[in-house]
N, C-alpha and C positions, 0 to 999 in steps of 0.2 A: 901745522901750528902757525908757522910763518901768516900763511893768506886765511887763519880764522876760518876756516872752512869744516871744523868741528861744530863751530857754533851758527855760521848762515848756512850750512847745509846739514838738516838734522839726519838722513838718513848716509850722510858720510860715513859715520863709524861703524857701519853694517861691512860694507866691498873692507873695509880695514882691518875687520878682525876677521873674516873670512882667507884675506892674503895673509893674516896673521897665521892664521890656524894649518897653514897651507905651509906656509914658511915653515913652522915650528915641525909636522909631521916631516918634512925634505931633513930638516937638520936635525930631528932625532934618529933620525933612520942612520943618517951620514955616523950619527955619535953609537949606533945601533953595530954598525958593520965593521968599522972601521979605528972603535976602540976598545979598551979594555972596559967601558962601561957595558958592552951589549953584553958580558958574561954573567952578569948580576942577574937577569930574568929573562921569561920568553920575550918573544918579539909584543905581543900583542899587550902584553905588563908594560912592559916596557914604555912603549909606545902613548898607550894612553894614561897611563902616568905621568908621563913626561907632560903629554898636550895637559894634563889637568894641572902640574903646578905650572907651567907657564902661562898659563890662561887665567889661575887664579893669583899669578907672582904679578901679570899684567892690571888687573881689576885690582888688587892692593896697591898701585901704581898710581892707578885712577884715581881710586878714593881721596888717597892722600893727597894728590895733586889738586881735586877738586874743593876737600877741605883749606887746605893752603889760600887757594887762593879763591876763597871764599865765594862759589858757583854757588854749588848746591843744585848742581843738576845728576849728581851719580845717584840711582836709585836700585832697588832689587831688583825690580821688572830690567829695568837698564841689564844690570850684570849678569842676572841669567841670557839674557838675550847675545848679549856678546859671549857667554862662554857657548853657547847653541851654533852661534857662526863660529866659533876657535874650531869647536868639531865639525861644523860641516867640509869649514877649510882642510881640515886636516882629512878624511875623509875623500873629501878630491883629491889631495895628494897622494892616496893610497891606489884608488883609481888611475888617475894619474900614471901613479911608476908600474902598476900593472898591465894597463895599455900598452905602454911604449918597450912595456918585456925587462924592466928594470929591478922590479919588485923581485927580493931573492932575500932568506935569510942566513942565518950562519949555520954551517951545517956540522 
């Protein structure tokens, strides 16, 4: 936000919801393993639950923010597109902990 790089670079908010999606799948897993939250559902419930309200907690973020301060650039094409990368991100991060031999549920 600082250097406006939302708005002179338009495919910015692509690589950011992807890290987004990437981020959120790492810290559901953490919230998955390591609290009394993973006991609620399976991993894969869980999991994509999780990536979908914070994908869609993020794009209610959007909206409002872009309403506010009166853009009017958040569009549907827009938000499906960023919840598409939330999951691709998230998806590498499955990849990801599976490669590196990390990927393990509660047993």
């Amino acid at each position: 936000m600082y250097f406006s790089w939302y708005w002179t670079l338009p495919w910015f908010d692509i690589p950011m919801h992807f890290l987004g999606g990437f981020w959120a799948f790492l810290f559901l897993n953490y919230l998955y393993l390591f609290t009394p939250l993973g006991k609620i559902a399976s991993p894969a419930i869980f999991l994509v639950s999780g990536l979908i309200f914070i994908g869609l907690a993020w794009e209610i973020f959007e909206f409002v923010f872009d309403r506010i301060g009166e853009l009017g650039v958040i569009t549907i094409r827009d938000s499906i597109k960023d919840l598409i990368f939330d999951f691709l991100g998230g998806g590498a991060a499955y990849f990801y902990l599976k490669y590196i031999g990390l990927w393990q549920t509660r047993q």
